[in-house]
matplotlib code that plots the C-alpha trace (Angstrom):
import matplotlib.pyplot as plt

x = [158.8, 156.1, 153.9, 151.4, 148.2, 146.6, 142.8, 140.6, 138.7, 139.3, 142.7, 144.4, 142.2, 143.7, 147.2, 146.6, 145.5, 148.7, 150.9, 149.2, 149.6, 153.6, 153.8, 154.0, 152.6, 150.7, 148.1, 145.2, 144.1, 141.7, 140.1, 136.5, 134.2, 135.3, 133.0, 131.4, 132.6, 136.2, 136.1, 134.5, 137.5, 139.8, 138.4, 138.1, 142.0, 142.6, 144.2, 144.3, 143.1, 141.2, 138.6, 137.1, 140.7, 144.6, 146.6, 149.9, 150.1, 150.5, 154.3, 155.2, 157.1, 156.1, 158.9, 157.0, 153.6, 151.1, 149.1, 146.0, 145.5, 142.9, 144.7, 146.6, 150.0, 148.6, 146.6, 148.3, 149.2, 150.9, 153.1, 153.5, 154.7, 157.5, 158.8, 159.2, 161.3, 159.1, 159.1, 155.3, 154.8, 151.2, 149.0, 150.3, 154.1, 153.5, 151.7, 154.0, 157.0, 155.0, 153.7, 155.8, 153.9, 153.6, 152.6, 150.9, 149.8, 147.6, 146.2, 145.3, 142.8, 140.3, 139.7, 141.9, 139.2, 137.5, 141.2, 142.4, 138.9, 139.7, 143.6, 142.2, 139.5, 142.4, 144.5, 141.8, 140.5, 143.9, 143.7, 146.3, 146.3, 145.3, 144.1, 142.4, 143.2, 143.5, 141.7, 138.9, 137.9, 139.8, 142.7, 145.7, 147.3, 144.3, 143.8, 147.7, 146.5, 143.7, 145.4, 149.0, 148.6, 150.9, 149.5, 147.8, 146.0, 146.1, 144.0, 146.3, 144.9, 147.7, 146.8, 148.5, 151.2, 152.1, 154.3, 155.5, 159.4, 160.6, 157.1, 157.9, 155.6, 156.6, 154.2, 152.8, 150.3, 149.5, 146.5, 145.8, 146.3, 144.0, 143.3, 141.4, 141.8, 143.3, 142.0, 144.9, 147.6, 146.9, 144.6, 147.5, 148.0, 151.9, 151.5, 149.4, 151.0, 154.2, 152.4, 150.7, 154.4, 155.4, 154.7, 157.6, 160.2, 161.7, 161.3, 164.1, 165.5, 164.2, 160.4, 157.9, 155.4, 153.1, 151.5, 149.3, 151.8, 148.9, 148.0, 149.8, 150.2, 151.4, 154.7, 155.3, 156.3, 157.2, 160.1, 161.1, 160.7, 164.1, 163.1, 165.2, 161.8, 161.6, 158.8, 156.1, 154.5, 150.9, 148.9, 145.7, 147.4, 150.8, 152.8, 156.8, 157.9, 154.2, 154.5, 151.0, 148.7, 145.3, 144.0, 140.5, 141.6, 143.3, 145.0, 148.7, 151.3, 155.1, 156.5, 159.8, 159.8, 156.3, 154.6, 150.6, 147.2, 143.8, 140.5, 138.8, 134.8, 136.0, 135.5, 132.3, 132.5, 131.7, 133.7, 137.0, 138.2, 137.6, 139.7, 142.7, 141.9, 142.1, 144.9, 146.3, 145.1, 146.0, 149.8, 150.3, 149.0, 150.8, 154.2, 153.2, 152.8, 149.1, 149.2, 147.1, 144.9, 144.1, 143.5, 141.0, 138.8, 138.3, 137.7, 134.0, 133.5, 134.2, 131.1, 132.5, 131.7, 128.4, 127.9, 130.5, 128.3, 126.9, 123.8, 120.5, 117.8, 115.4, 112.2, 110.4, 113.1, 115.8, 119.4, 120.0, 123.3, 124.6, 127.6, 127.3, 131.0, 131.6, 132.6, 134.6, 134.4, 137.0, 135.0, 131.9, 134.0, 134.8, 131.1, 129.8, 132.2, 131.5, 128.2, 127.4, 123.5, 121.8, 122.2, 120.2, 122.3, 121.8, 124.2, 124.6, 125.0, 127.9, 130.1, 134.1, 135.1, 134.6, 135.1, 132.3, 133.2, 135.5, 132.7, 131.0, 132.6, 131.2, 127.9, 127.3, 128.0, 126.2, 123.5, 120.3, 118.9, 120.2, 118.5, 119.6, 119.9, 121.0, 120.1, 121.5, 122.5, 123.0, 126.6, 125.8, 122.6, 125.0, 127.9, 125.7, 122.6, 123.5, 123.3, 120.2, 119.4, 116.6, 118.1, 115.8, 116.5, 115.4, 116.0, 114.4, 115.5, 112.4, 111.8, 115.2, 114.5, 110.8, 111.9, 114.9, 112.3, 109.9, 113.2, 114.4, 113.6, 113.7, 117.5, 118.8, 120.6, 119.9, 123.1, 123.1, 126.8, 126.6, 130.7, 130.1, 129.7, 127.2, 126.8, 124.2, 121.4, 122.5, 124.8, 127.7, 128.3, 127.3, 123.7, 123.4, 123.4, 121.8, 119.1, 119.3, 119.4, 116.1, 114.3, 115.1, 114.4, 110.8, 110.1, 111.2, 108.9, 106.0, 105.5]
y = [32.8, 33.7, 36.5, 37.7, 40.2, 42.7, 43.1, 40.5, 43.0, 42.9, 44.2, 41.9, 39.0, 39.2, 39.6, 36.6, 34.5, 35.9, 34.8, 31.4, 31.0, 31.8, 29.2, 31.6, 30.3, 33.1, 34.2, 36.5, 38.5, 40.9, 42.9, 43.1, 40.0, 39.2, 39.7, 36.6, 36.9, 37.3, 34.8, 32.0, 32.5, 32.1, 28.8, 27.6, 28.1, 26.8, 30.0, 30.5, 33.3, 34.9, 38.0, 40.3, 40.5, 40.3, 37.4, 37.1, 34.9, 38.3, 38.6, 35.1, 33.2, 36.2, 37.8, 40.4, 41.6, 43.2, 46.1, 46.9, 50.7, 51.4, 50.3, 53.4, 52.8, 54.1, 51.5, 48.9, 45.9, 48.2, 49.6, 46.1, 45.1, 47.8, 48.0, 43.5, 44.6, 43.1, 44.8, 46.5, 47.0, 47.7, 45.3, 47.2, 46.7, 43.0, 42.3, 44.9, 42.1, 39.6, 42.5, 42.1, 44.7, 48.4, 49.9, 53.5, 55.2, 57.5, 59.2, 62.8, 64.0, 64.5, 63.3, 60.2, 57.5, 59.3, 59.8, 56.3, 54.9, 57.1, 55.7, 51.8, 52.9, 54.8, 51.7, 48.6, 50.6, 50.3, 47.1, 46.8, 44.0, 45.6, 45.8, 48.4, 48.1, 49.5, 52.0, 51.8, 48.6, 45.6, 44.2, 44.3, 40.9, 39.0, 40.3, 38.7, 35.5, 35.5, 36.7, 38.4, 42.0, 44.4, 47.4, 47.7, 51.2, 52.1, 54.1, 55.0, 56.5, 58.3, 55.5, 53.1, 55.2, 56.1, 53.1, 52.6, 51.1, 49.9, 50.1, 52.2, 53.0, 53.3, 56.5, 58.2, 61.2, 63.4, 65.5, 68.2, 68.1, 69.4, 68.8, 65.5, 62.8, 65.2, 62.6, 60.1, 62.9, 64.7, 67.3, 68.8, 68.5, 68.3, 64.3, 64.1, 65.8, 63.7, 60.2, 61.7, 62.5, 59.3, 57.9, 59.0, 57.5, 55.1, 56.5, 56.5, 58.7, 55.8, 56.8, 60.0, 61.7, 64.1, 66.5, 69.5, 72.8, 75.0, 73.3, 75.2, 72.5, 70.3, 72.9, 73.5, 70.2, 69.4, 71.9, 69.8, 66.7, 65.2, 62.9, 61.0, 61.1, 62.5, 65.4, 66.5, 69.7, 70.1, 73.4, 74.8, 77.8, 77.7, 78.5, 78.4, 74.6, 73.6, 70.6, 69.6, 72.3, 73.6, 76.6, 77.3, 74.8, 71.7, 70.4, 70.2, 67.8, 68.5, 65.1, 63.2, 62.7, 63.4, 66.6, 66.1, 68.3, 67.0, 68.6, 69.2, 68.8, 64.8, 65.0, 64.5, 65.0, 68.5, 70.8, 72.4, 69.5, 66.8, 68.6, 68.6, 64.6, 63.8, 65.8, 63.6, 60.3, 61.4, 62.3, 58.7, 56.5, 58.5, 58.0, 54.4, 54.2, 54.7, 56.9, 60.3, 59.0, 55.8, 58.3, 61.0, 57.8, 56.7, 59.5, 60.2, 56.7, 57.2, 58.1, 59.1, 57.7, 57.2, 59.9, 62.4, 64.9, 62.1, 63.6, 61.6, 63.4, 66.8, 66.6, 69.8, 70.5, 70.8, 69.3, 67.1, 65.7, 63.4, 64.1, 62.0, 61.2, 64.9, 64.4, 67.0, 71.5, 70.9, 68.4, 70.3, 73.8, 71.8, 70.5, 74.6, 75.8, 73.1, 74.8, 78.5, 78.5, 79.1, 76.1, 74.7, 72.9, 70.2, 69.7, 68.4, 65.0, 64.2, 66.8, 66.4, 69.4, 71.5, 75.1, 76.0, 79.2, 78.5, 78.1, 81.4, 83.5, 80.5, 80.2, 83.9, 83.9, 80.3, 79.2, 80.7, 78.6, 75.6, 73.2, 71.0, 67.6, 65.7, 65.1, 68.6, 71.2, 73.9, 74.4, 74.8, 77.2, 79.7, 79.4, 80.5, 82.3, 85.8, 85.4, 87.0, 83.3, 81.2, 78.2, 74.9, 72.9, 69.1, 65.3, 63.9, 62.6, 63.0, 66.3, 67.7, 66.7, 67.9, 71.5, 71.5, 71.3, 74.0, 76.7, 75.3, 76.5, 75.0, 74.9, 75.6, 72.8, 71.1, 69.6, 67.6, 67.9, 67.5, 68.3, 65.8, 62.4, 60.2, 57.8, 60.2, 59.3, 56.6, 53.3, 55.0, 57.6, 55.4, 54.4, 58.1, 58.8, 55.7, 56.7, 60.2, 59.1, 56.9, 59.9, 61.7, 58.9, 58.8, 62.2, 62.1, 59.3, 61.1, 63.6]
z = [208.2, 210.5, 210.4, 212.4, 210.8, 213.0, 211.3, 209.6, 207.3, 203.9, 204.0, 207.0, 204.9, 201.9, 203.6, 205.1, 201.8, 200.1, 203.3, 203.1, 199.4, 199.6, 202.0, 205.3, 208.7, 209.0, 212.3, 212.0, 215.0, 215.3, 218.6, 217.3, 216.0, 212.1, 209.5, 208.4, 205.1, 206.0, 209.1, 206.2, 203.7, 207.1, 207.9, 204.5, 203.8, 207.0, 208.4, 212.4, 214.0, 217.2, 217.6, 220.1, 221.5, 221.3, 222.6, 223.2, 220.7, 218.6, 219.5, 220.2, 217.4, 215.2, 213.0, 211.5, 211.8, 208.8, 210.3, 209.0, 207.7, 210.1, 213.2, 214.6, 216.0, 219.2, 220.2, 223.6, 221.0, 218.6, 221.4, 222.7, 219.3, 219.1, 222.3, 221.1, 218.3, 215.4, 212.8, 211.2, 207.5, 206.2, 203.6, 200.5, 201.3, 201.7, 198.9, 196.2, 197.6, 194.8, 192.4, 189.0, 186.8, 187.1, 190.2, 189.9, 193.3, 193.6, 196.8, 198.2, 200.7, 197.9, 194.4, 194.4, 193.9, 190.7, 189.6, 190.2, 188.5, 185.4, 185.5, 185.5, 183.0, 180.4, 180.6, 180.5, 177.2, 175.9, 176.2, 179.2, 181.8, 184.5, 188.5, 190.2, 194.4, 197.4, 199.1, 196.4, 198.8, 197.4, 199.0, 196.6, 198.5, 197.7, 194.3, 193.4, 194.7, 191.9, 189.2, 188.0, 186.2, 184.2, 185.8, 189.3, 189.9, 193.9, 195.6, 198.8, 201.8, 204.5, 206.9, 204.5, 203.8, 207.0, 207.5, 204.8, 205.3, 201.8, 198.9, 195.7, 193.5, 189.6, 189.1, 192.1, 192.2, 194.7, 194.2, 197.1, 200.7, 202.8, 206.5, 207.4, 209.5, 212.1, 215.3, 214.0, 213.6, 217.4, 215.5, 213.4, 209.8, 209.6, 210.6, 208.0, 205.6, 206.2, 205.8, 202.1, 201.4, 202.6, 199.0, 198.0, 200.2, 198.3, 194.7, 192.4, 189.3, 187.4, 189.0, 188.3, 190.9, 189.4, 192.0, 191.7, 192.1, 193.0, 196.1, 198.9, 201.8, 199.1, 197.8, 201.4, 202.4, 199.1, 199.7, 202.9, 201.0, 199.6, 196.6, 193.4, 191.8, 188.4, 189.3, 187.2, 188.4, 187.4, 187.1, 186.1, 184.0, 182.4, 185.6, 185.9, 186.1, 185.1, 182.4, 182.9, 182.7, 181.2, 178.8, 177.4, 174.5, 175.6, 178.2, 178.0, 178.7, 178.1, 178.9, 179.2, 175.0, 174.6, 173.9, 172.6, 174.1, 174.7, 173.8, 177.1, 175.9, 175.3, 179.5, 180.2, 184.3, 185.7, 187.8, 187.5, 190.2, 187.2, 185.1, 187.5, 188.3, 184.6, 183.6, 186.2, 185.2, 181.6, 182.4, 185.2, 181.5, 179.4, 181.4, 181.5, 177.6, 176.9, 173.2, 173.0, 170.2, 172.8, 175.9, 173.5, 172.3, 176.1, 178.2, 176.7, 178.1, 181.7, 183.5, 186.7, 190.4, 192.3, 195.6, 193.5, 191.9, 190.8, 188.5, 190.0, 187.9, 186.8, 188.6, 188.1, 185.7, 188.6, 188.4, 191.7, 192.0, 194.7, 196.2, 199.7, 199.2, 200.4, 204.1, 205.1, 204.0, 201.4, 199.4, 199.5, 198.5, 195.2, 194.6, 195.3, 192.7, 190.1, 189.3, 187.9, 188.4, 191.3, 194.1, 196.9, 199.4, 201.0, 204.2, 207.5, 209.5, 212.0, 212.6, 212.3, 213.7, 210.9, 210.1, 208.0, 207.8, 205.0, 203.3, 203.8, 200.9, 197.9, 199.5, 199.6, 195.8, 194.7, 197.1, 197.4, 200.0, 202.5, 203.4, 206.8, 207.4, 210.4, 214.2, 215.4, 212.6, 215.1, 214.2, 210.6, 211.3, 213.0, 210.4, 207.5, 209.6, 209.2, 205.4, 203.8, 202.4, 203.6, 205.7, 206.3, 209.8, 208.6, 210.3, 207.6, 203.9, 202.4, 204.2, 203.2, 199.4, 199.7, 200.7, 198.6, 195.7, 197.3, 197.0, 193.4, 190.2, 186.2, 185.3, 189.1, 190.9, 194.3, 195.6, 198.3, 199.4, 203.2, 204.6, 207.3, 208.2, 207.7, 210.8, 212.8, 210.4, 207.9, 207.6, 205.6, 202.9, 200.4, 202.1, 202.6, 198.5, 198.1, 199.5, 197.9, 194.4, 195.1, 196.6, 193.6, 191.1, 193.1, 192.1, 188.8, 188.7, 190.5, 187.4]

ax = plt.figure().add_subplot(projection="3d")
ax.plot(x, y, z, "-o")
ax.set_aspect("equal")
plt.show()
């Protein structure tokens, strides 16, 4: 067989180690310059490819191609490809063809990387054989050319579940929809509602999908959605059909032969949007056969995720917590209501379109100042500037932290949640609280 792999990051990479491995004449093509890293495992396994541009060796004596997730189908070599007749499947469909173990999926437009973490952490402390992959930034083809695993935990993003033609996952979770990524889906959310929903396409009565009732975009196309999944509705309060939900003393799960509670304060991550993620995570091991008494001695362990509310320090006796990862109004909405003291806010950076109005009502209530960072915070200055709440126009890191500090008092929280991209002043999200946490850790320092 020959196969052609559009992308030679670490997803079209690792497709193309596994191809090789299985004894595929495989061809790597990519329309920007490789990374070094990627182009070096490429030569060294003797794999052919070509950058900065698309051949036509693409389509010739190619009889099925491997897209990489962030390729749209848009794009001239895509079309090129379909209107050829070869067939497109994504990196996680090719590789789950040599998967043997216990695939649990788990993706949502926010949460899903905390909850897949907590998923791999439940099941390694049970002593399970197990992978965490995907979206979480390893490839889950190269990681079965290193090693076999019982379970593999993956983080799913819509872009690779938008094509997905024959992948099932065992367990799948779905945790909220909310709009994002609207540029691929013509600005609308129904296209990317259907690729989230994609996940379970080929599931079986033999298969379980746990999904959060109370999210409204998720019921309504769930209602659409025609599924042999087994379905296990979760909920924060006992709702009709809920058989995972929460009250003020345990968590609750009513199970396929298994009925047991946990005691919430064994959670040691803040915010309501924690609890949901780990009732999750906590219901996906149970079904694949982790006990209760396992589950209760691990969760104290698990720490959480850097750039997710990610607590960097007290200086001057004031909570900072880092949550960078927050991109988009949804994710910051979640980080506002995760606090009851006071809040200053740190926000701003690239805009994506976003309605920050959304966010009036919880900053009315939480924050009692904003501070601003990014090239041009105009946008956000009008959203919130007819509040009767100081609001702080910075370009600066240090100068946002500096008069986030001035506004703060003992025991009040500076959250630097910013509900926008990251590219106008930094590398990436992750350089972005990076650079955060060491301002902070300066201060703390400093005293």
């Amino acid at each position: 067989m020959k196969i052609t792999i559009l992308g030679g990051g670490e997803s079209g990479t690792g497709a193309a180690l596994l191809a090789k491995q299985k004894g595929v004449d495989v061809f790597v093509s990519d329309g920007y310059k490789i990374a070094p890293i990627y182009k070096a495992l490429l030569v060294a396994y003797d794999i052919p490819f070509e950058e900065e541009g698309h051949t036509q060796r693409v389509i010739q004596y190619t009889q099925e191609v491997i897209k990489s997730p962030g390729i749209p189908s848009t794009v001239d070599i895509v079309k090129q490809i379909n209107q050829a007749n070869i067939p497109i499947i994504d990196e996680v469909e090719f590789a789950a063809r040599y998967a043997k173990g216990i695939i649990i999926a788990i993706t949502g437009s926010n949460g899903k990387s905390t909850t897949a973490h907590l998923t791999y952490h439940l099941l390694k402390e049970a002593q399970k054989q197990v992978a965490l992959v995907g979206n979480i930034g390893h490839s889950f083809a190269k990681c079965l050319t290193e090693n076999s695993y019982d379970y593999y935990v993956l983080e799913l993003s819509s872009f690779q579940l938008e094509g997905i033609k024959a992948f099932k996952p065992h367990i799948a979770c779905l945790l909220n929809i909310t709009p994002d990524h609207l540029d691929r889906y013509d600005g609308a959310i129904d296209g990317y509602a259907r690729a989230k929903l994609n996940i379970l396409r080929n599931m079986t009565t033999a298969d379980h999908f746990i999904y959060n009732k109370e999210d409204p975009i998720t019921q309504q196309y769930l209602n659409h959605q025609v599924t042999d999944a087994q379905l296990y509705p979760m909920a924060r309060l006992a709702l009709k059909d809920a058989v995972i939900f929460s009250s003020p003393e345990a968590y609750h799960f009513h199970l396929p032969g298994i009925y047991f509670t946990i005691d919430p304060t064994v959670l040691t991550l803040p915010g309501v949007h924690n609890q949901y993620n780990a009732m999750v995570a906590i219901a996906a091991v149970s079904l694949a056969g982790v006990t209760p008494e396992s589950i209760t001695h691990a969760l104290p362990t698990f720490c959480g995720l850097p750039h997710r509310i990610e607590w960097c320090g007290a200086p001057q006796g004031v909570d900072c917590y880092n949550d960078s990862k927050a991109t988009n109004v949804a994710s910051t909405m979640v980080a506002l209501n995760s606090f009851t003291q006071p809040i200053v806010w740190i926000v701003g950076g690239e805009d994506k379109g976003n309605d920050y109005t959304k966010l009036l009502p919880i900053v009315k209530d939480k924050v009692k100042a904003i501070v601003c960072l990014g090239k041009d915070n105009k946008k956000i200055i009008q959203a919130f500037g007819l509040l009767s709440i100081p609001i702080q126009d910075t370009h600066e890191l240090s100068l946002a932290v500096d008069s986030a500090l001035s506004f703060a008092l003992p025991n009040e929280v500076i959250l630097f949640s910013p509900a926008c991209a990251s590219f106008d002043l930094f590398k990436h999200y992750q350089d972005r609280g990076d650079q955060f946490r060491e301002k902070i850790k300066e201060k703390v320092s400093a005293m």
